[in-house]
C-alpha positions in Angstrom: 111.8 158.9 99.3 113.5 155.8 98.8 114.2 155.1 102.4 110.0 155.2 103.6 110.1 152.7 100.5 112.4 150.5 101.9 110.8 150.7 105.3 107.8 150.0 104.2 108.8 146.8 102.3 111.3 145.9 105.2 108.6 145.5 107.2 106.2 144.1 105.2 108.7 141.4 104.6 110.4 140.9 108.5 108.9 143.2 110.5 110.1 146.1 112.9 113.6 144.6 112.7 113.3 144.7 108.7 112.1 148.1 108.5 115.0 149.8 110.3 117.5 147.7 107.7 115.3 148.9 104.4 115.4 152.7 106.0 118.7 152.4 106.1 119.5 151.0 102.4 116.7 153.5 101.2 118.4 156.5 103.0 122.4 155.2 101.1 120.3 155.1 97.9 118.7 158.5 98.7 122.0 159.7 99.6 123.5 158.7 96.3 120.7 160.2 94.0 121.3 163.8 95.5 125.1 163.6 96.4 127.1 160.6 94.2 129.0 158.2 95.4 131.0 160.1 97.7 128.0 161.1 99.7 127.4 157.4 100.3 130.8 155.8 100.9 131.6 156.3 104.7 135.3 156.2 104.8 135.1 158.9 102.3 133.0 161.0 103.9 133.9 160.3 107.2 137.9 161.1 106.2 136.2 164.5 104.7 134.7 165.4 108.4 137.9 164.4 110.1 139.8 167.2 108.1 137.4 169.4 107.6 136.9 169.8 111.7 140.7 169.7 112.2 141.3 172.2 109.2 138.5 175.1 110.5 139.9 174.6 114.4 143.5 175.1 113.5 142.3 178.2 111.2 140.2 179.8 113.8 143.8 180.1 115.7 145.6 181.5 113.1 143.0 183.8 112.5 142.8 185.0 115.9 146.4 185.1 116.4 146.8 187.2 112.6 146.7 190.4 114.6 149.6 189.5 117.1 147.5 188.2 119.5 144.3 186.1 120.9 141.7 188.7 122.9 139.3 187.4 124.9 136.7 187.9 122.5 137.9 185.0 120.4 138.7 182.6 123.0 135.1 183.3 123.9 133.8 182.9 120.6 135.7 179.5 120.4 134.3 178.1 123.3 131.2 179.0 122.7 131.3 177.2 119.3 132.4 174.1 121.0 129.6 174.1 123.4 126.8 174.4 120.4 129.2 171.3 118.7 128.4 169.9 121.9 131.9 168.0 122.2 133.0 166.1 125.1 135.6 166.3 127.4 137.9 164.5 125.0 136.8 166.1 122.0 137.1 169.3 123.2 140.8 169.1 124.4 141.2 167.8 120.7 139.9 171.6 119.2 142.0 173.5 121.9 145.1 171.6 121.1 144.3 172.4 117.5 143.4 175.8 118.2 146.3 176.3 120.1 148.2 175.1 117.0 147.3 177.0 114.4 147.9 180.0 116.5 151.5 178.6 117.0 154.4 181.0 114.9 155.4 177.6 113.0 152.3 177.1 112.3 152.6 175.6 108.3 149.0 177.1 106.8 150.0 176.1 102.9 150.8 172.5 104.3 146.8 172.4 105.9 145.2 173.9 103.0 146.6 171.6 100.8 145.2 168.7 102.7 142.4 170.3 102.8 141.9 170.7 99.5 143.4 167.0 98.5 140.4 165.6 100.7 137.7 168.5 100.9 138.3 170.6 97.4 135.8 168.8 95.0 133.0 170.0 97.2 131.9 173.4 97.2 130.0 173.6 100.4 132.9 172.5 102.3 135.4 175.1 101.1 132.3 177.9 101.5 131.4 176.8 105.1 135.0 177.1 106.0 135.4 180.5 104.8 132.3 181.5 106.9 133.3 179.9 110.2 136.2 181.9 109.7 135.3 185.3 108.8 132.6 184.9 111.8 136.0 184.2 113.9 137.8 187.3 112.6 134.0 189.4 113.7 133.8 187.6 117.0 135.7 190.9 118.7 133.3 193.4 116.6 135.5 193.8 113.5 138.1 192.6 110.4 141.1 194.3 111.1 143.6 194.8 108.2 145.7 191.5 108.9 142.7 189.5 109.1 141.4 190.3 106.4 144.9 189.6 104.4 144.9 186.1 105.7 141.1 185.4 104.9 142.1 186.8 101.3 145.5 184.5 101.1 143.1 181.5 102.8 139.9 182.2 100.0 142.6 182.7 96.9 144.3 178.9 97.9 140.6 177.6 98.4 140.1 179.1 94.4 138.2 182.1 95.3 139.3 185.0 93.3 139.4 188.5 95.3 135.6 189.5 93.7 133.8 186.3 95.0 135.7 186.3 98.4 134.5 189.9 98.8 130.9 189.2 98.0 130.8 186.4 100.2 132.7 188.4 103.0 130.1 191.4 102.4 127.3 188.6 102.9 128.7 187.4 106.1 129.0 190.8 107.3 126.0 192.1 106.6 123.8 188.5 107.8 125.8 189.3 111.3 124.2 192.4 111.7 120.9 190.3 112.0 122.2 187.8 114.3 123.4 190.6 116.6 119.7 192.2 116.5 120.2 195.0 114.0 117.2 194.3 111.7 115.6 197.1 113.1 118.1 199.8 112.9 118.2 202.8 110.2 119.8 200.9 107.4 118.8 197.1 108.3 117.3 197.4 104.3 120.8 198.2 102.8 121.7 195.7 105.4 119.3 193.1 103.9 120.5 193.7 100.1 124.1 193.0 101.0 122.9 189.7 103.4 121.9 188.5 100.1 124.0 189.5 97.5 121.9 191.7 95.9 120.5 195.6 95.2 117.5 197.4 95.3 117.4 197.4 91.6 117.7 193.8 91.8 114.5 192.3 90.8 111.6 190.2 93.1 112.9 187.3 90.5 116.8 188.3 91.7 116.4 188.4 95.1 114.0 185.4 95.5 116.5 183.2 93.5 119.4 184.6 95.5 117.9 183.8 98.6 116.9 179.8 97.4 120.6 179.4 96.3 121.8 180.6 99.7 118.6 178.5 101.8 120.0 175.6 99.7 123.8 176.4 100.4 122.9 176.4 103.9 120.6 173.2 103.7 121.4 170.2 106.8 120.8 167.5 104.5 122.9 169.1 101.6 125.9 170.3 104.3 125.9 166.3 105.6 125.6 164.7 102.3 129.1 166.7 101.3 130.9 165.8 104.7 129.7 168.8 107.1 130.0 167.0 110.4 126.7 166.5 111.9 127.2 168.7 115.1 128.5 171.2 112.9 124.9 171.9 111.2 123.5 173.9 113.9 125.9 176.4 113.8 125.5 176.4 109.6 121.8 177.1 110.6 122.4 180.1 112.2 123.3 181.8 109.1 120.3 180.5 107.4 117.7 182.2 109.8 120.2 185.3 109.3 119.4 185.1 105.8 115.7 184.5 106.5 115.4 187.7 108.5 117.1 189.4 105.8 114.8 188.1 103.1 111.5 188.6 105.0 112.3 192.1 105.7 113.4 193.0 102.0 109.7 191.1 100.8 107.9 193.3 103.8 109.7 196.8 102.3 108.5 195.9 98.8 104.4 194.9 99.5 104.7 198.6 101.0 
């Protein structure tokens, strides 16, 4: 709102040249109504995307590497998540090289967490986000095995998850990749639905639309950027949210019949 306001009087004032200043203090003092200060103050949130990228590439290695080793499925999965960042050359030596060393057997995972959660732990989105890119890295070969799922427990519990909400949200993720992977139509894409969203089928219309609003609005671009999601990172947060979509539209469809 306030940035078409400063536009407009930008270049009512001085022209094209005006208008692209006013847009850009309208869009700080846009920012700051729906986020605080932190969304507006660009070392802060540009010191939040540094270590948040560095913390979920270093994670995705010691995730893959939980069970002993890194299959081909992973490395796959990791390189195919750089290309949708679209990273440069540079840039993408950068994520192998952290990759590499969070897979690495000294690798100090208390020591990144708590960086982590010096610079990234006062915003929610950031710490949820992080679990999800990482429980979609521990499904990237088809399935959580058992020390996988011990280090996304130990990862959620330092992140101040307790072991009900981490298993909700790992039941969601679960459940919304069945819908990326083209399973909406199978025999129990409904159960399927429920569990994308966190609900039942005694939940009511009132539940489930609610639960689906909070989880479009977790997923939001402009909410995931205003708390220091890095910008090429929101297409790959998008994902989730048509996952969720699907998952909602079919639930509304099996109740109107």
């Amino acid at each position: 709102m306030f940035k078409l306001i400063g536009a407009l009087i930008g270049y009512f004032y001085f022209g094209i040249f005006g208008a692209f200043f006013g847009y850009f203090l309208g869009s700080i003092a846009d920012r700051y109504r729906a986020y605080g200060f932190g969304g507006v103050n660009p070392l802060s949130a540009s010191q939040r995307q540094a270590v948040f990228l560095e913390t979920v590439f270093v994670l995705m290695g010691k995730v893959a590497k939980a069970d002993g080793r890194i299959s081909q499925d992973e490395i796959a999965h990791v390189e195919l998540f750089i290309e949708k960042l679209g990273m440069s050359t540079e840039h993408r030596q950068q994520a192998i090289t952290l990759f590499k060393k969070g897979a690495a057997p000294d690798f100090d995972l208390e020591t990144a967490l708590r960086q982590f959660m010096a610079v990234c732990g006062q915003t929610h989105s950031l710490k949820q986000m992080l679990l999800v890119y990482l429980i979609v890295m521990a499904l990237s070969d088809g399935r959580i095995d058992t020390a996988e799922e011990h280090l996304l427990v130990e990862i959620a519990l330092q992140l101040g998850y307790d072991h009900d909400a981490f298993k909700r949200m790992l039941d969601m993720v679960l459940n919304q990749a069945h819908f990326a992977s083209g399973q909406s139509g199978s025999a129990d894409a409904l159960d399927d639905a429920y569990k994308a969203l966190g609900v039942s089928k005694d939940s009511s219309d009132q539940e489930v639309k609610r639960a689906y609003r909070k989880l479009m609005s977790q997923y939001h671009p402009d909410k995931l950027m205003g708390q220091g999601v890095p910008a090429d990172m929101i297409a790959v947060a998008t994902e989730q949210a048509q996952e969720v979509q699907v998952a909602y539209d079919l639930i509304v469809k099996s109740r109107k019949q």
